[in-house]
C-alpha positions in Angstrom: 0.0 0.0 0.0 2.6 2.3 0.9 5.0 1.8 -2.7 1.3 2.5 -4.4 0.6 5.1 -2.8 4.4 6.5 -3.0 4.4 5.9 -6.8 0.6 6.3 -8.2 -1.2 8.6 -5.7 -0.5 11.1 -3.4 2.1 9.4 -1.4 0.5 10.4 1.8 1.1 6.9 3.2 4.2 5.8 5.3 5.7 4.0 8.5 6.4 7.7 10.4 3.3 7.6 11.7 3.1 3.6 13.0 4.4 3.5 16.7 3.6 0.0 17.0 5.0 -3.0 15.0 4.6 -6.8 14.9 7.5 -8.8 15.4 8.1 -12.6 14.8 10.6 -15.2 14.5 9.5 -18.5 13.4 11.4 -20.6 16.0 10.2 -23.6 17.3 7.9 -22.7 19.5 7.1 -19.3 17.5 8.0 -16.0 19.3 6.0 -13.1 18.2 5.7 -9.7 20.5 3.4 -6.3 19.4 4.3 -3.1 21.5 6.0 -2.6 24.7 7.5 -5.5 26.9 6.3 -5.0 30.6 9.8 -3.7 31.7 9.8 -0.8 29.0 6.2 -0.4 30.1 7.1 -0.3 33.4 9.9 2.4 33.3 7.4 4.4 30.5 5.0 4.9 33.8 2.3 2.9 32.9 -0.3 1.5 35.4 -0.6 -2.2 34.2 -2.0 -5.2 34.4 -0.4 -8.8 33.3 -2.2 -12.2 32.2 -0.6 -15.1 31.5 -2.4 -17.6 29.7 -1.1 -21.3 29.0 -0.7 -22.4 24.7 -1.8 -26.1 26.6 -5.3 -23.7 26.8 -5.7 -23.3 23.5 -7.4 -26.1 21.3 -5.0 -25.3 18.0 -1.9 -26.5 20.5 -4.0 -29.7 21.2 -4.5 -30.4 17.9 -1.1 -29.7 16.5 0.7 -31.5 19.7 2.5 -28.9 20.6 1.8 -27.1 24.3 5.1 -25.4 24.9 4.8 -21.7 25.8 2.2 -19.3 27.2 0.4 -15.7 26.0 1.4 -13.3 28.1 -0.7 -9.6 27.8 0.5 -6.1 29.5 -2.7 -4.1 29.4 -2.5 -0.1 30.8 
């Protein structure tokens, strides 16, 4: 969207503006993170909140036999 934009329309569109990105690496288990971990959270001045949740809750790691890791979610 961003190389259209740039080339064909007003090129109004970029990553300036995007304080947030997604980052994975495909290990095995997959390790993905979005945002702030809770120490750069922490030392930012947020109020938060943590939940931990178990991969061995969710039916997709039943299914595929694999129940190694957890989702872990800092909210402010």
């Amino acid at each position: 969207r961003i190389i259209v934009d740039q080339l064909f329309d007003k090129g109004d569109r970029s990553t300036a503006d995007r304080m947030v990105i997604p980052a994975a690496s495909f290990l095995n288990p997959p390790l993905a993170n979005v945002g702030l971990n809770e120490r750069q959270a922490k030392s930012a001045g947020y109020d938060l909140q943590t939940f931990k949740l178990s991969v061995k809750a969710i039916p997709k790691a039943r299914v595929l036999e694999d129940q190694r890791g957890l989702y872990k979610v800092i909210v402010d």
